[in-house]
N, CA, C and O of each residue as an XYZ file, in Angstrom:
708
protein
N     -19.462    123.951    117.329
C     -18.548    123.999    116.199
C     -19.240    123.348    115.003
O     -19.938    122.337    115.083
N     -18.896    124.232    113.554
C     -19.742    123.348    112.974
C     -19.119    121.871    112.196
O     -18.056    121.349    112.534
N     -19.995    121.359    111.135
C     -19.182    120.385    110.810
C     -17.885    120.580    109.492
O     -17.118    119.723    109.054
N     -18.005    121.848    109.162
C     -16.669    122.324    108.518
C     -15.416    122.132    108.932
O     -14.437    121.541    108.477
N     -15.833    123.236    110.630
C     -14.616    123.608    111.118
C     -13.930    122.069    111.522
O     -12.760    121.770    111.281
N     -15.065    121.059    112.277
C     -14.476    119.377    112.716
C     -13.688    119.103    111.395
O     -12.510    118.777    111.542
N     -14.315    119.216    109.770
C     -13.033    118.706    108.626
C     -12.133    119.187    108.451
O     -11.360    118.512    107.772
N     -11.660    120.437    108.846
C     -10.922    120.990    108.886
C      -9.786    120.937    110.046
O      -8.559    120.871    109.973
N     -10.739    120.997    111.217
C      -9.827    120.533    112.073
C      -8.845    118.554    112.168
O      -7.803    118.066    112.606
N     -10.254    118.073    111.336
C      -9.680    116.818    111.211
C      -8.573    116.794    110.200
O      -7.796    115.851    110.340
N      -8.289    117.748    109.058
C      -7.323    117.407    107.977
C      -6.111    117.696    108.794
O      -5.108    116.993    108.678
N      -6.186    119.074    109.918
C      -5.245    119.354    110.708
C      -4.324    118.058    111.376
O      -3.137    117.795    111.565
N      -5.803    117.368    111.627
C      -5.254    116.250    112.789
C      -4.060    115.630    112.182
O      -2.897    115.560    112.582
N      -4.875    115.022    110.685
C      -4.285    114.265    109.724
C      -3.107    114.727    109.641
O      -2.118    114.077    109.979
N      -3.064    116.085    109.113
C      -1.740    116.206    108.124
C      -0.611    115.931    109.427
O       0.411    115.454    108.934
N      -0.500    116.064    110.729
C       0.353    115.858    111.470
C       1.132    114.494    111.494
O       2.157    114.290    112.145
N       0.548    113.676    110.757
C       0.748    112.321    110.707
C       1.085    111.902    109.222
O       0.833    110.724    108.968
N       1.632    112.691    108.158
C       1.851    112.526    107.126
C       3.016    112.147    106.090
O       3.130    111.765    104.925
N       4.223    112.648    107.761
C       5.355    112.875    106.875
C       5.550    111.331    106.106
O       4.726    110.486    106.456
N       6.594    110.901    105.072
C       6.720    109.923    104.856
C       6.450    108.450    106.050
O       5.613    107.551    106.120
N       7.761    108.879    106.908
C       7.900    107.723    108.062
C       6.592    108.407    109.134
O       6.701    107.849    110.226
N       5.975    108.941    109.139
C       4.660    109.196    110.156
C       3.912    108.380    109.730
O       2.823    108.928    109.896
N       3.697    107.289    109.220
C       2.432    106.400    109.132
C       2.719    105.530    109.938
O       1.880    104.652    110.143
N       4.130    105.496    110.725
C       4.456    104.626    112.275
C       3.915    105.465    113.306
O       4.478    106.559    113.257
N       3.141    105.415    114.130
C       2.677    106.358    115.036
C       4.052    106.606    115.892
O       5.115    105.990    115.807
N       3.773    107.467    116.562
C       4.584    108.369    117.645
C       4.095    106.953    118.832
O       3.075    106.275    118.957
N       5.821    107.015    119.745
C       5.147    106.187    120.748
C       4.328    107.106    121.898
O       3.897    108.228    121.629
N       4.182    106.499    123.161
C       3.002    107.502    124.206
C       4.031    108.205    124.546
O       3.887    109.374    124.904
N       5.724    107.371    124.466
C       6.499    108.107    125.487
C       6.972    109.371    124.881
O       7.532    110.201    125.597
N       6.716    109.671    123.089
C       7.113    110.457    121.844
C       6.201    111.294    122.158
O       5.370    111.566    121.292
N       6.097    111.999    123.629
C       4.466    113.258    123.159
C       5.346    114.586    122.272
O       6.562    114.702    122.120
N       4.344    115.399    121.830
C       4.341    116.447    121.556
C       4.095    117.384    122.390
O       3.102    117.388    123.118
N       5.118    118.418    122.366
C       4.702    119.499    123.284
C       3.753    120.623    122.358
O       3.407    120.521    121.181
N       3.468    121.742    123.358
C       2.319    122.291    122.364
C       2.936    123.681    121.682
O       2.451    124.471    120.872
N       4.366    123.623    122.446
C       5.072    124.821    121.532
C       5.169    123.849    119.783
O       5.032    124.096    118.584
N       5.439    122.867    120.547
C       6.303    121.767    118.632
C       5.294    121.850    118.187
O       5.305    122.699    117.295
N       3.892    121.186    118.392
C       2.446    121.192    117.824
C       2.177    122.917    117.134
O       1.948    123.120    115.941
N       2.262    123.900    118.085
C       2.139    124.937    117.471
C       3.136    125.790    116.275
O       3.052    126.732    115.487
N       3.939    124.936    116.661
C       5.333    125.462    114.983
C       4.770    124.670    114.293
O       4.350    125.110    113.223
N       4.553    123.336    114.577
C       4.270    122.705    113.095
C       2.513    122.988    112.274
O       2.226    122.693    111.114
N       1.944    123.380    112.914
C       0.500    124.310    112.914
C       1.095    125.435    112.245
O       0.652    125.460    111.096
N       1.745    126.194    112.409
C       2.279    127.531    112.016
C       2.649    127.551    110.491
O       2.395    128.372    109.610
N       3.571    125.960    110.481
C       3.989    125.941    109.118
C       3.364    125.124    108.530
O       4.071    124.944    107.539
N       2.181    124.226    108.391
C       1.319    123.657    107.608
C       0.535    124.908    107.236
O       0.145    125.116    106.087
N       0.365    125.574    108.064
C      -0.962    126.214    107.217
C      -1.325    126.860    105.960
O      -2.442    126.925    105.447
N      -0.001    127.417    105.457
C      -0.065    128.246    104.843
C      -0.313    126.869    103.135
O      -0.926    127.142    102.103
N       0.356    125.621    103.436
C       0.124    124.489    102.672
C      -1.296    124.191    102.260
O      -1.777    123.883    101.169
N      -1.907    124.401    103.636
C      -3.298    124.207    103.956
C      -4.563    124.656    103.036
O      -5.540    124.108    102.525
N      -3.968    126.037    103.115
C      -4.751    127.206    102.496
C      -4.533    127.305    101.041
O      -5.375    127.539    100.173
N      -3.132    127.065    100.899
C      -3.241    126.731     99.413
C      -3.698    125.501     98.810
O      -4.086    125.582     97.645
N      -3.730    124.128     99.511
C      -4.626    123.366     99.122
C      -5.889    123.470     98.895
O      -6.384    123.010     97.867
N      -6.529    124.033     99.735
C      -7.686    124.351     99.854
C      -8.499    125.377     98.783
O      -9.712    125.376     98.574
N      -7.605    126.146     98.240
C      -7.492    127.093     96.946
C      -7.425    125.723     95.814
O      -8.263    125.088     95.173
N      -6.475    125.700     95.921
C      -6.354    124.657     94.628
C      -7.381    123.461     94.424
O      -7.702    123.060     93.305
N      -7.986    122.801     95.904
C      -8.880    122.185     94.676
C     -10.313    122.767     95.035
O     -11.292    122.268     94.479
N     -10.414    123.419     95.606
C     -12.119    124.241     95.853
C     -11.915    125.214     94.571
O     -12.938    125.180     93.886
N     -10.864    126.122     93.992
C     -11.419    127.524     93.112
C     -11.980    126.933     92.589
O     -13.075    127.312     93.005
N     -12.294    125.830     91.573
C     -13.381    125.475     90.429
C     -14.388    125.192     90.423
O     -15.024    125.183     89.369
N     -15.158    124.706     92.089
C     -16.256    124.807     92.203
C     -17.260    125.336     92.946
O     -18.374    124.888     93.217
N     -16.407    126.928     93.409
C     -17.204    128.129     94.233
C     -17.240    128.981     93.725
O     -16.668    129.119     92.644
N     -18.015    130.013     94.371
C     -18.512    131.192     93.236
C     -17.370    131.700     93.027
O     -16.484    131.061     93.594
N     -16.780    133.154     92.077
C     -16.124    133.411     91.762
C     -15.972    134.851     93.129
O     -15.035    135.619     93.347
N     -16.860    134.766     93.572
C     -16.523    135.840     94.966
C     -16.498    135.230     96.308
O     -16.811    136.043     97.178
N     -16.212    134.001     96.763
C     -16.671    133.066     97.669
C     -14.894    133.904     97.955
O     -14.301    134.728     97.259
N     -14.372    133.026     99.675
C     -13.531    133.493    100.603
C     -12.381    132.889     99.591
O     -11.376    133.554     99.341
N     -12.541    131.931     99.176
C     -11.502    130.772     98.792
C     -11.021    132.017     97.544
O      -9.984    132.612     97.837
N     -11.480    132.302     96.632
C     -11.327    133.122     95.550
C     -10.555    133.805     95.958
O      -9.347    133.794     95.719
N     -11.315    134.697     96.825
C     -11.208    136.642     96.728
C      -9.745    136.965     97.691
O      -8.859    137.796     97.495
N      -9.994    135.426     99.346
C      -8.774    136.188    100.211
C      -8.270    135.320    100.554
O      -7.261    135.614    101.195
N      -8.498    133.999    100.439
C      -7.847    132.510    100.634
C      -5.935    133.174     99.983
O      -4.925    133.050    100.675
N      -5.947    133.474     99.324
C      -4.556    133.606     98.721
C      -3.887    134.728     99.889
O      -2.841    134.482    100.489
N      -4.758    136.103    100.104
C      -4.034    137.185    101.131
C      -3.889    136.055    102.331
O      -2.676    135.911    102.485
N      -4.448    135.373    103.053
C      -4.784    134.584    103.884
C      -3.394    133.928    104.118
O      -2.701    134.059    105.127
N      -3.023    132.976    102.671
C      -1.708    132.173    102.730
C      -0.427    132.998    102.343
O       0.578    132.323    102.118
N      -0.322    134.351    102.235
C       0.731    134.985    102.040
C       1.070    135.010    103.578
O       2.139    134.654    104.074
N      -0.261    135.595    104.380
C      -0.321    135.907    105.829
C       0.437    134.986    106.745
O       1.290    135.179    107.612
N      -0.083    134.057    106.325
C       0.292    133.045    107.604
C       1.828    132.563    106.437
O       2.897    132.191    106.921
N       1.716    132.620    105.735
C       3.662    132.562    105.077
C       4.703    133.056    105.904
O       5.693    132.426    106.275
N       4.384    134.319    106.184
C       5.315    135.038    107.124
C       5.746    134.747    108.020
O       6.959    134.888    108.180
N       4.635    134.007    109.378
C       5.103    133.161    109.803
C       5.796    131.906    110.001
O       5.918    131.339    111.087
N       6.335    131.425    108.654
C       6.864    129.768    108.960
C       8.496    130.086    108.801
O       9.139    129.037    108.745
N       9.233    131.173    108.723
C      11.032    131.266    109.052
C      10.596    130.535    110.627
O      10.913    129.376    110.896
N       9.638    131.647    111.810
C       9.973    131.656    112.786
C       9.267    130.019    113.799
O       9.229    129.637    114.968
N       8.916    129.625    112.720
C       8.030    128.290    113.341
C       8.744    127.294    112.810
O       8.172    126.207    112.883
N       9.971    127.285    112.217
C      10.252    126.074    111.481
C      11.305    125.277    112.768
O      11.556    124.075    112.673
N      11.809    126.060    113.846
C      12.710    125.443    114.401
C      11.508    124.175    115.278
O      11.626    122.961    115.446
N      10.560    125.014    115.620
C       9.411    124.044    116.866
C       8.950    123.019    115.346
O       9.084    121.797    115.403
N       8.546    123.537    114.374
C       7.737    122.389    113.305
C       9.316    121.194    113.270
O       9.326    120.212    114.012
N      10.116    121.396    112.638
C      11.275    120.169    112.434
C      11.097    119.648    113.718
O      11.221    118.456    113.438
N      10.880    119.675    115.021
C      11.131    119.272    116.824
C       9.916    117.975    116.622
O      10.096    116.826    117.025
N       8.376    118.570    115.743
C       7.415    117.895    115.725
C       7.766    116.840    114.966
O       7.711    115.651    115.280
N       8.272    117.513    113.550
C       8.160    116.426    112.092
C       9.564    115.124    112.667
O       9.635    113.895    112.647
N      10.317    116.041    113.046
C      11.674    114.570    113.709
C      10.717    113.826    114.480
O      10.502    112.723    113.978
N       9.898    114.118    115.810
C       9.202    113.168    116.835
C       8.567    111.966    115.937
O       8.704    110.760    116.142
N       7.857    112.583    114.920
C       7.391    111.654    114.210
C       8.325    110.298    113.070
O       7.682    109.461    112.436
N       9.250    110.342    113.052
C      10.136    109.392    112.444
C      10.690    109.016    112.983
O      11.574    108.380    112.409
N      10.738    109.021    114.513
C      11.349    108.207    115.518
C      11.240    107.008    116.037
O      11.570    106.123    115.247
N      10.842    106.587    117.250
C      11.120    105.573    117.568
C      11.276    103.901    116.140
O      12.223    103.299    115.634
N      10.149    103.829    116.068
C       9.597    102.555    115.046
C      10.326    102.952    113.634
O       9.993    102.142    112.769
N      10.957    103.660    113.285
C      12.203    103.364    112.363
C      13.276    104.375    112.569
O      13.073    105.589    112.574
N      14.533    103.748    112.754
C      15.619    104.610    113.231
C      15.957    105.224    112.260
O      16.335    106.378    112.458
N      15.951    104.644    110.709
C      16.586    104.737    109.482
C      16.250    105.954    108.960
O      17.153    106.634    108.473
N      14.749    106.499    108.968
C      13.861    107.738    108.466
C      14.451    108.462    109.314
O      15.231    109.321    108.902
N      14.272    108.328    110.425
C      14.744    110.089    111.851
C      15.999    109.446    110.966
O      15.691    109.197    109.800
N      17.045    109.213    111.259
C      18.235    109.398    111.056
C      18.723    110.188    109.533
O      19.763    110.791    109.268
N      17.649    109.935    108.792
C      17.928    110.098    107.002
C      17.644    111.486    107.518
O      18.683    112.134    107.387
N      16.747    112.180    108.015
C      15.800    112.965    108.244
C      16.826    114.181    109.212
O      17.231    115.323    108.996
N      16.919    113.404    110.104
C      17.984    114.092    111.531
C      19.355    115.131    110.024
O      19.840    116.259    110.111
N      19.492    114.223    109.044
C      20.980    114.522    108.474
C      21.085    114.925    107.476
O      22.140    115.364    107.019
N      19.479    114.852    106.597
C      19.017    116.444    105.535
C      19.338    117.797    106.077
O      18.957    118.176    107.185
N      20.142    118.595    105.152
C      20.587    119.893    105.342
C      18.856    120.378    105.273
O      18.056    119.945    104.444
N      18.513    121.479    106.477
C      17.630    122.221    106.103
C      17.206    122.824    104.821
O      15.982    122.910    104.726
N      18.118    123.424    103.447
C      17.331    123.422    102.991
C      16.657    122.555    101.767
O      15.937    122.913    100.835
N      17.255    121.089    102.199
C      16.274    120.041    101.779
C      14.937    119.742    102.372
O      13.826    119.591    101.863
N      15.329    119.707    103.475
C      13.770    119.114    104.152
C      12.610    119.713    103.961
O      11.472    119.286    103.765
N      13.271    121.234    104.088
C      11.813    122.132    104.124
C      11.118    122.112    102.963
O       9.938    122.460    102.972
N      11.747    121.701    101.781
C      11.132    121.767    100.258
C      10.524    120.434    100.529
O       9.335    120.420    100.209
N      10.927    119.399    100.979
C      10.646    118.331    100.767
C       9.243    117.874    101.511
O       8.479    117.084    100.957
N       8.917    118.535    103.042
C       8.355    118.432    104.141
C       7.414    119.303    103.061
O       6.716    118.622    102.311
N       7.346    120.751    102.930
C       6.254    121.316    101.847
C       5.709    120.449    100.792
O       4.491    120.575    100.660
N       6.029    119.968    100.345
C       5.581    118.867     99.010
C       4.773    117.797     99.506
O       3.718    117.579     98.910
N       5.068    117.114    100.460
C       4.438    116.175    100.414
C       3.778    116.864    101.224
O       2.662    116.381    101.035
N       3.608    117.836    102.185
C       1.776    118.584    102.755
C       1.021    118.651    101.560
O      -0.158    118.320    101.430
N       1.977    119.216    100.479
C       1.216    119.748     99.793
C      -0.107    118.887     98.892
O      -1.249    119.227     98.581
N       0.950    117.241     98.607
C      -0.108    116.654     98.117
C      -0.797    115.684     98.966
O      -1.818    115.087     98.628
N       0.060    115.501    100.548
C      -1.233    114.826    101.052
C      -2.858    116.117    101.798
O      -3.899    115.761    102.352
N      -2.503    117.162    101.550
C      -4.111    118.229    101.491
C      -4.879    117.723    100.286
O      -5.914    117.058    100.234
N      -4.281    118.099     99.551
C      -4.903    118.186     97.773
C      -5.406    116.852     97.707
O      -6.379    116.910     96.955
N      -5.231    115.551     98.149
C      -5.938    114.237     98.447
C      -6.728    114.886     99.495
O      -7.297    115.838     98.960
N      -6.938    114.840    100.354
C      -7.467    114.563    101.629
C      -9.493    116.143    101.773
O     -10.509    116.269    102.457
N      -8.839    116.780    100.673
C      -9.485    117.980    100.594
C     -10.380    117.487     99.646
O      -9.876    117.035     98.618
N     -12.220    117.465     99.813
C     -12.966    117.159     98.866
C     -13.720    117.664     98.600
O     -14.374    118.118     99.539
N     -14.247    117.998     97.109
C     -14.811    119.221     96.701
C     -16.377    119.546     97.455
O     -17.013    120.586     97.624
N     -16.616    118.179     97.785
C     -18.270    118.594     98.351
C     -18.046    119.158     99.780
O     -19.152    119.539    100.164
N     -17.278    119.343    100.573
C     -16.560    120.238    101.547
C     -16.464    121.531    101.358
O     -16.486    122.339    102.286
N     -16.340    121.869    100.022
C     -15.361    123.188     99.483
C     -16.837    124.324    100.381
O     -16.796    125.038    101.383
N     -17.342    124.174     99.947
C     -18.411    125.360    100.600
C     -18.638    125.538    101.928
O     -19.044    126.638    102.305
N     -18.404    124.438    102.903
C     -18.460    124.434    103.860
C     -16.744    125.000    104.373
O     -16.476    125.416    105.501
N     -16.244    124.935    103.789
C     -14.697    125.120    104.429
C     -14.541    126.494    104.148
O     -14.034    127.238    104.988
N     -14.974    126.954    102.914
C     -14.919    128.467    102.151
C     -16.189    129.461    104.009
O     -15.824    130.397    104.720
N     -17.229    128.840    104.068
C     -17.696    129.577    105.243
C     -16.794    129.455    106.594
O     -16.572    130.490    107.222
N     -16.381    128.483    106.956
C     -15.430    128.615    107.766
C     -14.420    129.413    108.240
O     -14.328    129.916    109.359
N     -13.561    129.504    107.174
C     -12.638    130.294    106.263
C     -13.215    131.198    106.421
O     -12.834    131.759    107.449
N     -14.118    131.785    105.858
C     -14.003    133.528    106.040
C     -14.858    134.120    107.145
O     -15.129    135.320    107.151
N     -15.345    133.160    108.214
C     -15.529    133.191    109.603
C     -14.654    133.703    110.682
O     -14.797    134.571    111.543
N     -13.499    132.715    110.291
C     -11.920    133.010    110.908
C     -11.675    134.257    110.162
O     -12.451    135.175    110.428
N     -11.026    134.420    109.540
C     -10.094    135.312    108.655
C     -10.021    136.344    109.787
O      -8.973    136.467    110.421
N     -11.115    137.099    110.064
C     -11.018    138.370    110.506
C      -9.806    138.378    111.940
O      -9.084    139.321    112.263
N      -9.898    137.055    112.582
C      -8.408    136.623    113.548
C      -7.344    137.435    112.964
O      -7.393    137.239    111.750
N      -6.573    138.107    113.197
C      -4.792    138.154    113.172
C      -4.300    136.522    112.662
O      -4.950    135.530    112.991
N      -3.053    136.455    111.815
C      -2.904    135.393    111.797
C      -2.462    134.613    112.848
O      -2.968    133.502    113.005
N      -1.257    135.174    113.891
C      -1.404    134.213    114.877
C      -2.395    133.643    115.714
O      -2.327    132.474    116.094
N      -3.482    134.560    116.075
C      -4.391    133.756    116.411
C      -5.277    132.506    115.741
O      -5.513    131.447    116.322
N      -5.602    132.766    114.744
C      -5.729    131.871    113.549
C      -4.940    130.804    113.995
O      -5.440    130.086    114.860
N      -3.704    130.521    113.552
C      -2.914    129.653    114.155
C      -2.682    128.868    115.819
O      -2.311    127.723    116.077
N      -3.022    129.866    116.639
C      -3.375    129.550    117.711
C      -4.993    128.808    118.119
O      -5.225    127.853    118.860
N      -5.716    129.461    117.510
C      -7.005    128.800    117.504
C      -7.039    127.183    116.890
O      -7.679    126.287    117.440
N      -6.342    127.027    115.825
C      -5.778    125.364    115.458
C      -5.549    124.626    115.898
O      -6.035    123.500    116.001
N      -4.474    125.254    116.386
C      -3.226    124.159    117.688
C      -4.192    123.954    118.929
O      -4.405    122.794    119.284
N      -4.698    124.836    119.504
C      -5.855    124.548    120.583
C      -7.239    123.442    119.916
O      -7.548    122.354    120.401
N      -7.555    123.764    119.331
C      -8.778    122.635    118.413
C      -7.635    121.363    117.955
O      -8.163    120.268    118.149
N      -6.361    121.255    117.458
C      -5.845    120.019    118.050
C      -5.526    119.378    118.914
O      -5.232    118.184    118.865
N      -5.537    120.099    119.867
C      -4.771    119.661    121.019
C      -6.183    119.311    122.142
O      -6.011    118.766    123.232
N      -7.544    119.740    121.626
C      -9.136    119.084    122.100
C      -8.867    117.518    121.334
O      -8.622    116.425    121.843
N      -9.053    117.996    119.689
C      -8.800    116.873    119.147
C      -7.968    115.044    119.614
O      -8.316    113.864    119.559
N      -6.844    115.776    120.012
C      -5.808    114.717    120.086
C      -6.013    113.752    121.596
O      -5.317    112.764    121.832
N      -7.065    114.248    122.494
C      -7.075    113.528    123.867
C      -7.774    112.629    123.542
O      -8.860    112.702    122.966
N      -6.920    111.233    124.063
C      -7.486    110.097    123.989
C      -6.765    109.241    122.627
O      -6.634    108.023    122.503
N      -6.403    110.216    121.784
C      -5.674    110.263    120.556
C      -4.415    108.954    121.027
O      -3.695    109.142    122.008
N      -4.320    107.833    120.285
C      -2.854    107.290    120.962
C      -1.956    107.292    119.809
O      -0.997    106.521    119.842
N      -2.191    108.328    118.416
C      -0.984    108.897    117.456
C      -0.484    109.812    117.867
O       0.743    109.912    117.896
N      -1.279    110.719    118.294
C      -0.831    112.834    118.527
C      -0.776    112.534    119.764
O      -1.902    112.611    120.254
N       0.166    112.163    120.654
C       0.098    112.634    122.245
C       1.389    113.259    122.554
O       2.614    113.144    122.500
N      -0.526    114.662    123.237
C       0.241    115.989    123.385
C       0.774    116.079    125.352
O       0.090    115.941    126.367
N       2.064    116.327    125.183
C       2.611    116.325    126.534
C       1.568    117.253    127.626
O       0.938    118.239    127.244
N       1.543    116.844    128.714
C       1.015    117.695    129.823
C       1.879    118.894    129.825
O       2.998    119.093    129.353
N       0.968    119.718    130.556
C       2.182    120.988    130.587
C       2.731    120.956    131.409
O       3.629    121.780    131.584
């Protein structure tokens, strides 16, 4: 794997751990299953990709992946997040649990369509931090390495490279099957 796909897979890691109250880790007994891991994979990405647009277009060529299909890319995997949002909220609640009751509970009792604007926003700007331009070329080859995937696989290929990622991990622990 190269060292793109590891930053990439590492922002993955990251962004799982972002929501506001996620800077309390998940306890061991809080795992993630890999359906929840894979909704909430489903619906970051499309955040992802537009981060990744937004701060790479200014310093790749004007025909590089990020340009030309990075955008078809995040319409793509758009489609998917109606049907991933029930497993992504299963993930984003695990994470505001135990170590503050107050967040899951604030969180548990947002009408859906608060959260989801709200849960989008802050992906949105913890990518756009976390995404750095001397990367951008390496992520743009990456990127149009994958592409040719279907998007669920795309998405599936993630959640599996997190779920390598996360062993041993004592934030992301992903349930046995």
């Amino acid at each position: 794997m190269t060292k793109a796909a590891f930053h990439l897979a590492g922002a993955l890691t990251f962004a799982a751990l972002i929501l506001p109250s996620a800077a309390q880790a998940a306890t061991a007994t809080q795992c993630m299953t890999k359906p929840e891991l894979r909704g909430m994979v489903a619906y970051m990405m499309p955040s992802v990709v537009d981060s990744i647009i937004e701060k790479c277009k200014a310093t790749l060529p004007a025909d590089s992946f990020v340009a030309t299909r990075a955008p078809e890319l995040s319409r793509e995997l758009a489609k998917g997040q109606p049907a991933a949002w029930p497993m992504a909220k299963r993930a984003f609640m695990k994470f505001g649990g135990d170590d503050d009751k107050g967040a899951a509970a604030m969180l548990e009792a947002m009408p859906e369509a608060a959260m989801r604007p709200l849960v989008e926003n802050v992906l949105t700007q913890e990518f756009s931090g976390m995404i750095k331009t001397k990367d951008c070329k390496d992520v743009d080859a990456v990127l149009g390495t994958l592409v040719p995937l279907p998007a669920i696989s795309f998405v599936d290929l993630f959640t599996e490279v997190l779920i390598i990622g996360a062993r041993g991990d004592k934030e992301l622990t992903i349930c046995e099957a």
